[in-house]
MARKE-752891 format. One record per residue (C-alpha): x, y, z. Coordinates in steps of 0.001 Angstrom, whole numbers, padded with zeros to 6 digits, always signed. Example, Ala and Ser with C-alpha at 12.3 -4.5 7.8 and 13.67 -1.06 7.14 Angstrom:
+012300-004500+007800+013670-001060+007140
END
This chain:
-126687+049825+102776-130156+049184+100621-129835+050298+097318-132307+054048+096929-134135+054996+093584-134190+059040+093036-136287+060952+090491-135612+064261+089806-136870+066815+086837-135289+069194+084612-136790+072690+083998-138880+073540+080931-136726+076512+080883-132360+075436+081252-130423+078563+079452-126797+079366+079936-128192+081915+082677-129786+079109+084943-127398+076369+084038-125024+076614+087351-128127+077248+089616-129761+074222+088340-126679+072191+088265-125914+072684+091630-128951+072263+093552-130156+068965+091422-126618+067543+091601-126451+068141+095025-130088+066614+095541-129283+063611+093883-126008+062651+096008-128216+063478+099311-131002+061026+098209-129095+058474+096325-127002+055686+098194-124351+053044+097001-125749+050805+094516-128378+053193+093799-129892+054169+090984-131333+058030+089795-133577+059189+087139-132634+062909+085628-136485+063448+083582-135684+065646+080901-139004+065630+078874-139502+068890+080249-137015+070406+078487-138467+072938+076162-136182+075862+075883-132826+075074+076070-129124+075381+074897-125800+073315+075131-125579+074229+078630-128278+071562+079705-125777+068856+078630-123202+070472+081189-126081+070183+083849-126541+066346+083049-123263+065525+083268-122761+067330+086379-126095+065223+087496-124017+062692+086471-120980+062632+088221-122717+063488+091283-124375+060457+091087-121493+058374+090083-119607+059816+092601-121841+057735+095535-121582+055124+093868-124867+054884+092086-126531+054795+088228-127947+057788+086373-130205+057087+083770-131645+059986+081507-135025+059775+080307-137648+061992+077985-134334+063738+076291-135964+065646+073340-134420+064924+069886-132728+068399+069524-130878+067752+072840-129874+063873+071843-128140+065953+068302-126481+068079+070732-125090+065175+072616-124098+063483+069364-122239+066450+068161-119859+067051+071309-119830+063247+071104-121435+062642+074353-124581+060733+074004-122989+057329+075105-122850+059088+078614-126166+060540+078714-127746+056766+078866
END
């Protein structure tokens, strides 16, 4: 199977009240487009207004991805997001 590259983009906008919605359909986007060996791209420089529920929908980007096999790379996290991954002690994941 030929490896597949997959860009997708997080909302400006990724509150508590959006977080499942969004985590759903771009998780389930990513495993539909990305193959074994693969490798995705989760943009988050969009990210404007946010809370601790964005990390939940990266890591559930994540193990979508992971689960077919394939490489998730995060990119454009804004600084305030990368402190909330440092906190919960998750950043190592989120690259």
């Amino acid at each position: 199977m030929t490896a597949t590259f997959t860009s997708v983009a997080l909302p400006a906008r990724l509150m508590q009240a959006q977080a499942q919605a969004v985590a759903d359909e771009l998780s389930h986007l990513l495993a539909a487009c990305v193959s074994e060996g693969g490798h995705a791209v989760l943009d988050a420089s969009a990210l404007l207004h946010f809370d601790s529920s964005a990390l939940a929908v990266i890591l559930a980007c994540r193990r979508a991805v992971l689960a077919q096999g394939a490489k998730l790379q995060v990119t454009g996290l804004p600084q305030r997001a990368q402190a909330l991954a440092e906190v919960y002690g998750l950043r190592a994941l989120l690259h």
